[in-house]
C-alpha positions in Angstrom: 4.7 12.7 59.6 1.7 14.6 57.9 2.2 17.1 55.1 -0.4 19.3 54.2 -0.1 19.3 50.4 -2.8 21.7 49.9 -1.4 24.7 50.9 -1.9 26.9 48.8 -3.5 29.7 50.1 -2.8 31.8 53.7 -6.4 30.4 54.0 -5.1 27.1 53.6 -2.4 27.5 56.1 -4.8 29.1 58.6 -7.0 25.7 58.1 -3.7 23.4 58.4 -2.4 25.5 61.5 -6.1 25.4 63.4 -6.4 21.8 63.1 -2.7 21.3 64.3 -3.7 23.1 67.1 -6.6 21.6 68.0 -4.8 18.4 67.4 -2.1 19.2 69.6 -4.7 20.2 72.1 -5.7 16.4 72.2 -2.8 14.8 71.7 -1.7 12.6 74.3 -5.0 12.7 76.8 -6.6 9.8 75.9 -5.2 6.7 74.0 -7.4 6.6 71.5 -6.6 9.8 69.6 -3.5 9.5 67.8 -0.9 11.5 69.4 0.7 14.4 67.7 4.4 15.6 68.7 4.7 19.2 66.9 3.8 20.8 64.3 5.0 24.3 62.0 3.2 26.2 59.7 5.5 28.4 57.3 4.2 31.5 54.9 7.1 31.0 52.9 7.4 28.2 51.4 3.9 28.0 52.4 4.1 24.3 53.8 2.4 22.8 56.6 3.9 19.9 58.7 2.7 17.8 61.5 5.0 14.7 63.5 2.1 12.3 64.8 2.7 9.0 65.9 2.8 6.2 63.5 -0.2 4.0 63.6 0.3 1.0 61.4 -2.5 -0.7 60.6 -4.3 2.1 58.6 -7.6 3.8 58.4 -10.9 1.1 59.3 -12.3 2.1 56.0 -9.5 -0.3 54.7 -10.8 -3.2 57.2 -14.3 -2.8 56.7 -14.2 -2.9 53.1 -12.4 -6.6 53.4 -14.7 -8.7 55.2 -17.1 -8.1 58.1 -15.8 -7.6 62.1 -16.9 -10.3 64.4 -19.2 -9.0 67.3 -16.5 -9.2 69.8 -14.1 -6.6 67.6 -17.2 -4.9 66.6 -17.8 -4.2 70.1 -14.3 -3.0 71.3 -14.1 -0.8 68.2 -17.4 0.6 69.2 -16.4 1.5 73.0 -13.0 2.5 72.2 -14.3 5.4 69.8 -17.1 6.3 71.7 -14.9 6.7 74.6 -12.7 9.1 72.5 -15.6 11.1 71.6 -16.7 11.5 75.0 -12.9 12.5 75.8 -13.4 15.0 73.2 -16.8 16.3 74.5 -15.1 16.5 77.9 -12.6 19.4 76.7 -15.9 20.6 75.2 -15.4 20.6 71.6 -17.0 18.3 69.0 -15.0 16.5 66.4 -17.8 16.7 63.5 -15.7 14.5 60.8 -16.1 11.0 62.4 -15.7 8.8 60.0 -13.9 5.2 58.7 -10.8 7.0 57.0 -10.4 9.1 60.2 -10.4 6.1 62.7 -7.4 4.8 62.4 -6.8 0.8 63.6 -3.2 0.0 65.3 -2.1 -3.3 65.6 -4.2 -6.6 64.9 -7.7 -6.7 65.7 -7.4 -9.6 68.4 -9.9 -9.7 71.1 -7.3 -11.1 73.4 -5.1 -7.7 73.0 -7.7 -4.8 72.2 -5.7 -2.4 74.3 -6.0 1.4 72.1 -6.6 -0.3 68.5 -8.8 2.4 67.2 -7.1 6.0 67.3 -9.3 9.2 66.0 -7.0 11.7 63.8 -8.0 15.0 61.7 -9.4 17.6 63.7 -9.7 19.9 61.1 -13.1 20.2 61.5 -13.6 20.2 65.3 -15.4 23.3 66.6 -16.1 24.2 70.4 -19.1 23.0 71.8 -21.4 25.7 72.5 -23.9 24.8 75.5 -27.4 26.7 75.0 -29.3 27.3 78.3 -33.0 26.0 78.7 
């Protein structure tokens, strides 16, 4: 579950209940975006609450600062966001917040069972792509 802690504001909630949203938009069309179930935003208490799926292994930030990826995992990791992005481009928004604490790695990083380990979470920043004519 993800609590928005920061809510302090109807800004605030307006920022938590857009990238739900867009979240929720995602969620569940490609297996590399970690999926989110539901989500409410409440004035009062002015709380903000999202039910995602759990993704054990935590945020690549965490693996990358341990020791290096071989070229092998390097390489999975590489395709398996890049073909999230493209999902994302696809719907025609852009994520614009791609970075190691918002990849999130599930499961072992074992060549022999690379099947979804990298999922892409926190669309609060995601925008609509806008496609200029030339």
């Amino acid at each position: 579950m993800k609590v928005q802690k920061k809510v302090q504001s109807l800004e605030d909630l307006d920022r938590s209940w857009y990238e739900f949203a867009t979240h929720q938009f995602f969620s569940g069309g490609h297996p590399n975006i970690v999926r989110l179930f539901g989500f409410t935003v409440n004035e009062n208490p002015r709380l903000a609450v999202g039910i995602q799926e759990l993704v054990k292994g935590g945020c690549l930030f965490d693996y990358i600062t341990k020791k290096p990826f071989t070229m092998p995992v390097s390489r999975v990791l590489i395709c398996q966001a890049a073909c999230a992005l493209d999902f994302i481009h696809s719907q025609g928004y852009v994520h614009r917040d791609v970075k190691a604490e918002n990849l999130l790695v599930d499961g072992p990083l074992d060549v022999t069972n690379s099947q979804a380990w990298l999922k892409i979470t926190d669309f609060g920043m995601t925008v609509p792509f806008i496609k200029q004519d030339t």
